[in-house]
N, C-alpha and C positions, 0 to 999 in steps of 0.2 A: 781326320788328321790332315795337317797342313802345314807345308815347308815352301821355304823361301827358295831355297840353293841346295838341290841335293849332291852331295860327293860320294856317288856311289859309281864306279865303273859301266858306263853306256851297256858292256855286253855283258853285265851280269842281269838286266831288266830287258834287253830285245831279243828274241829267238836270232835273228839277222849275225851273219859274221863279216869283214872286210873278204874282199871289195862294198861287199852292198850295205854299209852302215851308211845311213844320210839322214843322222842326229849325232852332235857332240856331244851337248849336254842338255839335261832336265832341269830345266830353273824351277816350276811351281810345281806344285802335287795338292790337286784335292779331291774330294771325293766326285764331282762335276768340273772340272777343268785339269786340264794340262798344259806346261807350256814348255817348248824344247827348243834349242839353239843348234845352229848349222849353218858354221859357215864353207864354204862353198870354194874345194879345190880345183886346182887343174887335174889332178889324181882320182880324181868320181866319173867314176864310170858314166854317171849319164850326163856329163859335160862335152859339149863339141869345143871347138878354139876359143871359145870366148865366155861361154853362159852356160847354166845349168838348161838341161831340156825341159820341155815341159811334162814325159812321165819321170824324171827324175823328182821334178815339186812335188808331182802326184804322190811318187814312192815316199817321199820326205813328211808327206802330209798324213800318210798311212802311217810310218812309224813311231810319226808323234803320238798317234791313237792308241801304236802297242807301247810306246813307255808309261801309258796312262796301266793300260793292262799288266804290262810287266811291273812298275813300283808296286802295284795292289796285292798282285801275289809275293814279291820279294818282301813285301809286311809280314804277309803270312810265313813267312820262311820255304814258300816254293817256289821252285825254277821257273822264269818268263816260259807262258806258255807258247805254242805253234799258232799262231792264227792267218786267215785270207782275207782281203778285200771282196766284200759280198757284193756290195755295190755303191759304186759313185755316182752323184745327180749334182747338178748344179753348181758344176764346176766352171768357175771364171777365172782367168790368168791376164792379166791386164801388163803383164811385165817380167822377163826373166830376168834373173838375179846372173850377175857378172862373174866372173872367178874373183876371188875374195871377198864378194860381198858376206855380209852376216845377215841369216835370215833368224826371225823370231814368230815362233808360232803356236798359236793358240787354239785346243779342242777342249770345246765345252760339249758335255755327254746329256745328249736329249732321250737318249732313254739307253737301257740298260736290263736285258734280261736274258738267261738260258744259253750265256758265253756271245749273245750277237751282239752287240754296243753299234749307236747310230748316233753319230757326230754333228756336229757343224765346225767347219774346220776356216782360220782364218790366217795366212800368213804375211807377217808383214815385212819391208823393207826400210832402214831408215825411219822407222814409225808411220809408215807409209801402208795400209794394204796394196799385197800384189797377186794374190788370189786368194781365194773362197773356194767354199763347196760345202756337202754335204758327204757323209762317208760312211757304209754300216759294214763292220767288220764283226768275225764270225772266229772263235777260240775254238782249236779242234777237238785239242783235250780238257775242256772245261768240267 
């Protein structure tokens, strides 16, 4: 299955509540990719005066991961499940994003098994990539 623009409320697909939401919304859904939108308040916790931090990108690059996780189950009609950051490799940050900037971001799922998912994660600015990585995150209650 695969959608263009979903209008589904952010906290019905992330375990995550505010303060710590850092995705607005889920533009794509497929079975191998996701792509979420966030743009970038003075009110986010991981912004200093000016820019988002860089484990603020990190935290934003992970959630994109669980809206891929959460839409999957909200198909099935179950609640976003709990999941953690197993591990990050190859992470580059080439640029933080300003207050107001709008980041767009894309996790393509390199493999997929027994609730752990392992990512390549790419977010951009302006059409611009501003970091990368790789990402495998782990569902508690899978």
């Amino acid at each position: 299955m695969e959608n263009k623009l979903i209008n589904i409320p952010i906290f019905d697909l992330i375990p995550q509540k505010e303060p710590m939401v850092m995705v607005d919304t889920l533009l794509h859904y497929s079975e191998t990719q996701v792509t979420s939108k966030l743009t970038v308040l003075k009110s986010n916790i991981f912004t200093n005066r000016h820019s988002l931090t860089e484990p603020g990108l990190i935290e934003h690059m992970a959630q994109t991961v669980a809206l891929h996780t959460g839409y999957k189950y909200y198909l099935q009609n179950k609640p976003s499940p709990t999941g953690y950051i197993g591990s990050i490799k190859r992470v580059e940050i080439s640029n933080l994003p300003q207050i107001k900037d709008t980041l767009i971001t894309r996790a393509s799922i390199l493999h997929e098994i027994m609730g752990v998912t392992l990512v390549a994660i790419d977010v951009t600015l302006n059409g611009k990539s501003i970091a990368t990585g790789e990402m495998k995150t782990v569902v508690a209650n899978s």
